[in-house]
N, CA and C of each residue as an Amber inpcrd file, in Angstrom:
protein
   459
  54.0510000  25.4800000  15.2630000  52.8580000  25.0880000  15.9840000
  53.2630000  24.6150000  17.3810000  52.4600000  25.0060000  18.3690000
  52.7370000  24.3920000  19.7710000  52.1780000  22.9200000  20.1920000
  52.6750000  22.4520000  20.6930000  51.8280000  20.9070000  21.1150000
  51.9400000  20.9600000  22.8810000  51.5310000  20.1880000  23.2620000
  51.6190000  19.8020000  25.0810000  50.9860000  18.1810000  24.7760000
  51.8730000  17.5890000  25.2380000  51.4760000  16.1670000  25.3480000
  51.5520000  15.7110000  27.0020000  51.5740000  16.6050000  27.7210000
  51.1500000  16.2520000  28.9640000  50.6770000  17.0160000  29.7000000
  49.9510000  17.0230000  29.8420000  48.9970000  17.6800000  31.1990000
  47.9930000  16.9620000  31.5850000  47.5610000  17.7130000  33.0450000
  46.7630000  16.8150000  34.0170000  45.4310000  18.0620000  33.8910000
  44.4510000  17.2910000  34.1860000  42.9560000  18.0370000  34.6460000
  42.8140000  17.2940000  36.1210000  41.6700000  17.8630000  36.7500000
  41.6550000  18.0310000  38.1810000  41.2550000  16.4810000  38.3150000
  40.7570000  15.5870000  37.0950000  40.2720000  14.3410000  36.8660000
  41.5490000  13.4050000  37.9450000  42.7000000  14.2050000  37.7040000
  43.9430000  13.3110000  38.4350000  44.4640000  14.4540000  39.2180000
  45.6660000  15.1200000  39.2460000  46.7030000  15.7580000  40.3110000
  46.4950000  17.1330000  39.4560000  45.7700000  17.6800000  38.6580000
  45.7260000  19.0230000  37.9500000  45.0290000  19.7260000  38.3120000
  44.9950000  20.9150000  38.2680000  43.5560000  22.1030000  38.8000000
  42.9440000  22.2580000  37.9810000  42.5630000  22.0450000  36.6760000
  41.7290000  23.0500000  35.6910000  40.7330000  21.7730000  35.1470000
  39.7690000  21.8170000  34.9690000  38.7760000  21.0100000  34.5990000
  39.0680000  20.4840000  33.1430000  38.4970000  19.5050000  32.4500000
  39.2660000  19.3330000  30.6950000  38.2030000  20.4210000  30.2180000
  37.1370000  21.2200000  30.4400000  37.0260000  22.4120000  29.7900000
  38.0690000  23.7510000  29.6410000  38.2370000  23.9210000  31.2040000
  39.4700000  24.8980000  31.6120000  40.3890000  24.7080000  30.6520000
  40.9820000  23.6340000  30.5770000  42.1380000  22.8190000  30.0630000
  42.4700000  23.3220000  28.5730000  40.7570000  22.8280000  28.2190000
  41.1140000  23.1250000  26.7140000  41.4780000  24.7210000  26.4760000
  40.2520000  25.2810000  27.2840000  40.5020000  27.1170000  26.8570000
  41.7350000  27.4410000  27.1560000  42.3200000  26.9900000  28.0060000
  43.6530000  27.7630000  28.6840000  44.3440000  27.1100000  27.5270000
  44.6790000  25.6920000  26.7290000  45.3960000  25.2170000  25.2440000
  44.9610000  26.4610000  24.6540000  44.1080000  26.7380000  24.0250000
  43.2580000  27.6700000  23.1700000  44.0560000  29.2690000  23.3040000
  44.0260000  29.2600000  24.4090000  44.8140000  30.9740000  24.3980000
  45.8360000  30.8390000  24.3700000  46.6990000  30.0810000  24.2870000
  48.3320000  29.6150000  24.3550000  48.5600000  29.6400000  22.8930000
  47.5900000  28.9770000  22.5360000  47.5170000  28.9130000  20.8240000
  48.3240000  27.5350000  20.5950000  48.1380000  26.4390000  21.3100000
  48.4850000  25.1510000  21.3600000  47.8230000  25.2130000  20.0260000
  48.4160000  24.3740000  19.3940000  47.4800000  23.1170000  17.7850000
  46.9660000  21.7250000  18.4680000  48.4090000  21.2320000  19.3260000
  47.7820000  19.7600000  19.3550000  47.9360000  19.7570000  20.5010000
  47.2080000  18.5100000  21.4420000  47.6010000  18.5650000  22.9160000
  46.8530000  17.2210000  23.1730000  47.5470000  17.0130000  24.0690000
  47.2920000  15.5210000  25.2200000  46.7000000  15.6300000  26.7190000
  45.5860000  15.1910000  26.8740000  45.1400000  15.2600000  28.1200000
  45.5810000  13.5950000  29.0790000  46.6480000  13.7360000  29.6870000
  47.6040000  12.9960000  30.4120000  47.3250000  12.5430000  31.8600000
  46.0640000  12.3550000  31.7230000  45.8510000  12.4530000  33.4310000
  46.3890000  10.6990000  34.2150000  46.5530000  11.0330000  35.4450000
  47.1470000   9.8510000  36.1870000  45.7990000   8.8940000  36.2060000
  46.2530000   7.9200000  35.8420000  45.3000000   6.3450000  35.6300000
  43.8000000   7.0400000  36.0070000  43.4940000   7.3990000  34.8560000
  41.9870000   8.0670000  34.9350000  41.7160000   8.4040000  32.7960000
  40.4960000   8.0620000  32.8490000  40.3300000   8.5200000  31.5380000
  38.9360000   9.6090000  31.7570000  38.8940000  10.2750000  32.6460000
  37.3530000  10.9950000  33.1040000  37.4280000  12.5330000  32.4350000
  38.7810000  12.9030000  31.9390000  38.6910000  14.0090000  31.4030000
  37.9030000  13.9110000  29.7430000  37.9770000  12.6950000  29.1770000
  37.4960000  12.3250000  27.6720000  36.4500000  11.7290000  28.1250000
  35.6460000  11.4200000  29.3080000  33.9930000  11.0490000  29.5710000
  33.4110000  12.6680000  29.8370000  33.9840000  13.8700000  30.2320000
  33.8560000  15.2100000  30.6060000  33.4220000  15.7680000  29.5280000
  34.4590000  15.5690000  28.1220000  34.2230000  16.3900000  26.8570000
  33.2350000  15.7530000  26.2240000  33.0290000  14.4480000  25.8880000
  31.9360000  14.0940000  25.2860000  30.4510000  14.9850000  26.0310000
  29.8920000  14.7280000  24.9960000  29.2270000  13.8630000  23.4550000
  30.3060000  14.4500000  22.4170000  30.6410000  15.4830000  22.4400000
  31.4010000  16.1190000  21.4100000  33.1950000  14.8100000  20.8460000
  33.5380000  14.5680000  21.7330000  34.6600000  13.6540000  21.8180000
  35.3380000  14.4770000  21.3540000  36.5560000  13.9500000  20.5560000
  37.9390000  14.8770000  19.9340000  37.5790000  15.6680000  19.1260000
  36.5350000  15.8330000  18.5820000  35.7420000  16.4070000  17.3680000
  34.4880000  17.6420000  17.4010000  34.4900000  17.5180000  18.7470000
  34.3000000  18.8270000  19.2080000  34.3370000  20.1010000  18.8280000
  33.5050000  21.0540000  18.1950000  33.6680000  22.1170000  17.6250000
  34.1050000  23.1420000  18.6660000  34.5170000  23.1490000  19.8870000
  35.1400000  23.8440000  21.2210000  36.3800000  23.5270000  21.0220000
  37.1910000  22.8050000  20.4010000  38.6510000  22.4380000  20.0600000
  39.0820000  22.8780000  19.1590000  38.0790000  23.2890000  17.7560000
  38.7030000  23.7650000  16.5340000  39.1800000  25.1650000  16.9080000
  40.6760000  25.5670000  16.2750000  41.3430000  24.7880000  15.1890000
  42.2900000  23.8430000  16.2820000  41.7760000  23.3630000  17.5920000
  42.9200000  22.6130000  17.8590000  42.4900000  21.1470000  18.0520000
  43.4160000  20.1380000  18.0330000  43.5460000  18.5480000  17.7250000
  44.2410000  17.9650000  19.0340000  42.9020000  17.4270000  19.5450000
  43.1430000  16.6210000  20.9270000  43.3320000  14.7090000  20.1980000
  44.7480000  14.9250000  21.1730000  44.8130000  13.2450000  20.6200000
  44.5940000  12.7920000  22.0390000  43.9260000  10.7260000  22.2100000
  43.5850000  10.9580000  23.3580000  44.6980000  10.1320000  24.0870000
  45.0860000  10.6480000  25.3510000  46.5140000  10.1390000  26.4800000
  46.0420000   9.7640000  27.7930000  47.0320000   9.1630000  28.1190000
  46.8870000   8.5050000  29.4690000  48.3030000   8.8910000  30.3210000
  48.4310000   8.7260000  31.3390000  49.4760000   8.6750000  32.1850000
  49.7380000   7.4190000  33.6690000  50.0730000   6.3890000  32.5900000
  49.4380000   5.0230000  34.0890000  50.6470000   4.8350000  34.5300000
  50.2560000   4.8940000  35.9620000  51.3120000   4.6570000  36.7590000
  52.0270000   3.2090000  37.5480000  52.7780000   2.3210000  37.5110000
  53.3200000   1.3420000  37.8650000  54.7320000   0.9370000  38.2770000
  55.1170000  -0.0840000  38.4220000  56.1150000  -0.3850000  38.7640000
  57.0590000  -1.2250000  38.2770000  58.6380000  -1.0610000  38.2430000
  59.3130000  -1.8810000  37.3400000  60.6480000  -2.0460000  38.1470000
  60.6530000  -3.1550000  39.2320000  61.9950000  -3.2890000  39.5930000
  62.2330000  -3.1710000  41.0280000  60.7910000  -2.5790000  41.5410000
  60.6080000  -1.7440000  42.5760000  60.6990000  -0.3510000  42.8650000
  60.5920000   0.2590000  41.4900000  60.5160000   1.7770000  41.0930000
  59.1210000   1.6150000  40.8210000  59.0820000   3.1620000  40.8720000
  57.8320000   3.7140000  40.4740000  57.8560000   4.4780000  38.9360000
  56.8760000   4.2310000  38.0310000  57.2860000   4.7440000  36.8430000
  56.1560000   4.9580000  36.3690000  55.6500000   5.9590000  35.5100000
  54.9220000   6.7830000  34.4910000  55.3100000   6.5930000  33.2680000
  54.3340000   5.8600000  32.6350000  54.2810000   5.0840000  31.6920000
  53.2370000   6.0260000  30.8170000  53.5510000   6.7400000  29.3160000
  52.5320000   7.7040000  28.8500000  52.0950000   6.9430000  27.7020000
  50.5840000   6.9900000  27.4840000  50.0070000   6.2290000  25.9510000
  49.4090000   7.1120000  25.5730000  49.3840000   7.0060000  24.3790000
  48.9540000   8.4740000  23.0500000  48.1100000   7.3180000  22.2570000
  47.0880000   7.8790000  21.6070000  46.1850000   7.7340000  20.3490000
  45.3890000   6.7770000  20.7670000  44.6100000   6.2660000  21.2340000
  43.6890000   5.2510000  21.3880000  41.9660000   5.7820000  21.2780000
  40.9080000   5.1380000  21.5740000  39.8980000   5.2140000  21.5830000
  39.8920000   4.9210000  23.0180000  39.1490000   6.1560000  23.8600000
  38.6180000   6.0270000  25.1610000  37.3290000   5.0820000  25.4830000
  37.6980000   4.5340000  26.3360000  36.0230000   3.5710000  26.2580000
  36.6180000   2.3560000  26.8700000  35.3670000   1.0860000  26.7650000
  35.6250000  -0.1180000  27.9350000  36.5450000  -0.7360000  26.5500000
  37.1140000  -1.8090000  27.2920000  38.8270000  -2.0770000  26.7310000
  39.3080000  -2.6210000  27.6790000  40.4910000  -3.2720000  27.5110000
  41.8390000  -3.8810000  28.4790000  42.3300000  -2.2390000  29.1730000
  42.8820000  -1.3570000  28.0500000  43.3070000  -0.1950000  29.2060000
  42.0290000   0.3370000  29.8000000  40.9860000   0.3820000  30.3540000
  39.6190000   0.4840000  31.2610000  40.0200000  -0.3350000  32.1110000
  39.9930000  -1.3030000  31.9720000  40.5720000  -2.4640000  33.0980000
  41.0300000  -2.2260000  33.7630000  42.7400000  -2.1190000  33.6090000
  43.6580000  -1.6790000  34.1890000  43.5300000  -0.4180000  34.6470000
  43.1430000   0.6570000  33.9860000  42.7670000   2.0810000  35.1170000
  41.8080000   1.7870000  35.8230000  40.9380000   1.2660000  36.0840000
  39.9170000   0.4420000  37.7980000  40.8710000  -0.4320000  38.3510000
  41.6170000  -0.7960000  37.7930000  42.5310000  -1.8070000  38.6570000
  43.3640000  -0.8310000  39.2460000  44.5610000   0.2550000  38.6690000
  44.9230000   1.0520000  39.2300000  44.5020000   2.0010000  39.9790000
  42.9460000   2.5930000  39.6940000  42.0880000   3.5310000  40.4670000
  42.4080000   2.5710000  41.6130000  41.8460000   1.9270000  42.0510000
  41.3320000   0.9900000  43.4250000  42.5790000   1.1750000  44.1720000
  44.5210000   0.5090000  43.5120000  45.1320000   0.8630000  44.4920000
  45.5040000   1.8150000  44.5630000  45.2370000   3.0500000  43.8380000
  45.4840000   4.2980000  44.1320000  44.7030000   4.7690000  45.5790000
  43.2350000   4.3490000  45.2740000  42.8250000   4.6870000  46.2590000
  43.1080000   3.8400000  48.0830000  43.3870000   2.5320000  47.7920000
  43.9720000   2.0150000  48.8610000  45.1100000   2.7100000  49.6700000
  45.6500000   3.1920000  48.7260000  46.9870000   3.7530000  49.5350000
  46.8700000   4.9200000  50.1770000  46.3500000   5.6200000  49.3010000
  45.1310000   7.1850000  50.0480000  44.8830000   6.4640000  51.6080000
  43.9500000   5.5970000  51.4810000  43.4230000   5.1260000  52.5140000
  44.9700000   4.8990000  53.5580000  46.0900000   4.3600000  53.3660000
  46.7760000   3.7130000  53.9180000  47.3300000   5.1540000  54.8720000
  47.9490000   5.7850000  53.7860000  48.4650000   7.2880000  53.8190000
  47.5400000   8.0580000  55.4370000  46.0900000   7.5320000  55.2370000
  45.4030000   8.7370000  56.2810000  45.5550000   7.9020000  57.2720000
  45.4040000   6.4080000  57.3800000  45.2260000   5.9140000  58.1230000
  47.1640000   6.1550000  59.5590000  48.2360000   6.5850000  58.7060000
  49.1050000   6.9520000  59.0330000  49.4650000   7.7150000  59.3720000
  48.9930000   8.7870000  58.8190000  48.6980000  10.3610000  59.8080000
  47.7230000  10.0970000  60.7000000  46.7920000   9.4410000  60.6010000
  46.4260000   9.3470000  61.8380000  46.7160000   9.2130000  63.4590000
  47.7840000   7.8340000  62.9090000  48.6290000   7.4530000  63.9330000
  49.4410000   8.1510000  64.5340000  49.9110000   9.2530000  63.5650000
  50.9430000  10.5120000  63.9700000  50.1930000  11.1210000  64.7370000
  48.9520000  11.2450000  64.7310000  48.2220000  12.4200000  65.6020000
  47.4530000  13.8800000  65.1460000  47.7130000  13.2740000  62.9810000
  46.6780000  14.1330000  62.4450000  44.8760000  13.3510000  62.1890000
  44.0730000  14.7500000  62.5560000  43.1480000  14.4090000  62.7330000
  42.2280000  14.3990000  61.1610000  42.9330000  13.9400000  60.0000000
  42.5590000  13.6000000  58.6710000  41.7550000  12.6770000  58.5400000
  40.8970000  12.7520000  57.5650000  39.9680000  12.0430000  57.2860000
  39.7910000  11.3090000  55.7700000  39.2440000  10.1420000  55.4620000
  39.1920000  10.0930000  54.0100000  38.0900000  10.8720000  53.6190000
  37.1210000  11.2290000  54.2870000  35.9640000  12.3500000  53.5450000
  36.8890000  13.5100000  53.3600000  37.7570000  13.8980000  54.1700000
  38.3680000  15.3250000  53.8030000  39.4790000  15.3520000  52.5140000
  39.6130000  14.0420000  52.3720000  40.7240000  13.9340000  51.3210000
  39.5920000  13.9600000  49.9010000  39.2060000  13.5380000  50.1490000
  38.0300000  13.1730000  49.0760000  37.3820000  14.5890000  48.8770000
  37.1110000  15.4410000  49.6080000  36.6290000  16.7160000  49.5710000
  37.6180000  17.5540000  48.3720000  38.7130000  16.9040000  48.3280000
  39.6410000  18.0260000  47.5960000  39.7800000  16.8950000  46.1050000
  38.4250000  16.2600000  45.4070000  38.0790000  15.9370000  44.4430000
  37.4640000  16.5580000  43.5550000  37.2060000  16.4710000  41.8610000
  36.1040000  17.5820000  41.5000000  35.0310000  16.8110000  41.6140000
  33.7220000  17.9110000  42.1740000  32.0760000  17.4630000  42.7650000
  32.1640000  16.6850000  41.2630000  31.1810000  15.1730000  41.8440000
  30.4700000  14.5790000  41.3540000  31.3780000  13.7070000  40.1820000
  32.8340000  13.5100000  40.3250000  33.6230000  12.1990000  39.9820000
  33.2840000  11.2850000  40.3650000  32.7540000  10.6650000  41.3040000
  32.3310000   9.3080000  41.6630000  33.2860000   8.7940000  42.4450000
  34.4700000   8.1040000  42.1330000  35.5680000   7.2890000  42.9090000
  36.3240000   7.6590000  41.8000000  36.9460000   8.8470000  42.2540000
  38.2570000   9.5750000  41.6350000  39.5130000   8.5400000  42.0800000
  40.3930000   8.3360000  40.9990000  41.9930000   8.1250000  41.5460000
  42.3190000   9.1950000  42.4150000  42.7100000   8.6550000  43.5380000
  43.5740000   9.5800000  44.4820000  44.7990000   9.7390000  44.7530000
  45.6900000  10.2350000  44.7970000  47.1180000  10.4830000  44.9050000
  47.6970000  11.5080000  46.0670000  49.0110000  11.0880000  46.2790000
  49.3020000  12.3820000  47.1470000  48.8670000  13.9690000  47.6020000
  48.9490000  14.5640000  45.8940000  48.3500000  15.6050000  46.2660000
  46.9140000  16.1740000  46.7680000  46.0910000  15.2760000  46.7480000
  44.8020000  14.6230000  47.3880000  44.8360000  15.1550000  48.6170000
  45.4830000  14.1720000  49.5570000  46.1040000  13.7670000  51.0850000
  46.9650000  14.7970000  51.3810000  47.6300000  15.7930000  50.2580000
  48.7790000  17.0320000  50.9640000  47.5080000  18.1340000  50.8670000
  46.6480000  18.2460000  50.0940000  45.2650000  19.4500000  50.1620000
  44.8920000  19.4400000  51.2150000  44.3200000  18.3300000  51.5080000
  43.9190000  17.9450000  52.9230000  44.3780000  18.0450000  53.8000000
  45.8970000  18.2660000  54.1220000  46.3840000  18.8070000  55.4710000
  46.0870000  20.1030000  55.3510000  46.8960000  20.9440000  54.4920000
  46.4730000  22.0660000  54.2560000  45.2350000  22.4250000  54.4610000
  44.0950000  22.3690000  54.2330000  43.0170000  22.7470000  54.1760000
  42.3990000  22.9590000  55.7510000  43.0670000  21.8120000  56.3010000
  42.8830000  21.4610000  57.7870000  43.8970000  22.4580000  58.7310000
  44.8380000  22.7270000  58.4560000  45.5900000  23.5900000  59.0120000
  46.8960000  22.9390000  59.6140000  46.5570000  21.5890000  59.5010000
  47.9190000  20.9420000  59.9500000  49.0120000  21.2500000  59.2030000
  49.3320000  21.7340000  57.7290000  50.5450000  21.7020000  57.4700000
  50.6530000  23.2960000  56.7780000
């Protein structure tokens, strides 16, 4: 049987939506799989009402994951959690706590190309979100779309 216990949907740094996600598991012929996204749980608010139990998953078995990102030492580290119940909780907490400085630093990031003399924007970074996330975690690859897209890089 195949498993994937990590992957991202576009919810964090991934391209494929957690529908995409699942079909593309589905033709691989995955059994079990983890939706791993960076300090975001929006791919398991996406699949509901159905939740893990979803008749679009059978015969495959979504356990539910996280991928939160922090620090230990003055490193940066990816920290992965498996099996929980998605929903408000202490880990909810902490992913709005991490969303926010994710997104601060986004902010910090443009505000620095700026200074360089790129003409980036946080609407343009934000443009390379999926429509109608609300206040997505943002990350690098966010802010590297966005040059690209712009033509600066």
């Amino acid at each position: 049987m195949l498993v994937d216990f990590h992957c991202h949907t576009f919810e964090s740094d991934g391209t494929l939506s957690p529908f995409e996600l699942t079909a593309a598991m589905k033709r691989r012929g995955v059994g079990i799989f983890s939706i791993t996204d960076h300090d975001t749980l929006g791919a398991y608010d996406a699949l509901r009402p159905g939740g893990t139990d979803d008749p679009q998953l059978a015969p495959m078995q979504l356990i539910a994951g996280i991928e939160i990102n922090t620090t230990y030492r003055g490193n940066e580290v990816h920290v992965l959690g498996y099996g929980f119940e998605p929903g408000p909780g202490p880990l909810q907490t902490l992913v709005e706590e991490n969303r926010v400085a994710r997104n601060e630093r986004a902010a910090k990031m443009v505000e620095q190309l700026q200074a360089a003399g790129y003409e980036i924007t946080m609407d343009r970074v934000l443009a390379e979100t999926p429509a109608g996330s609300g206040a997505p975690p943002l990350g690098r690859p966010h802010v590297a779309k966005a040059l690209v897209r712009m033509g600066a890089v």
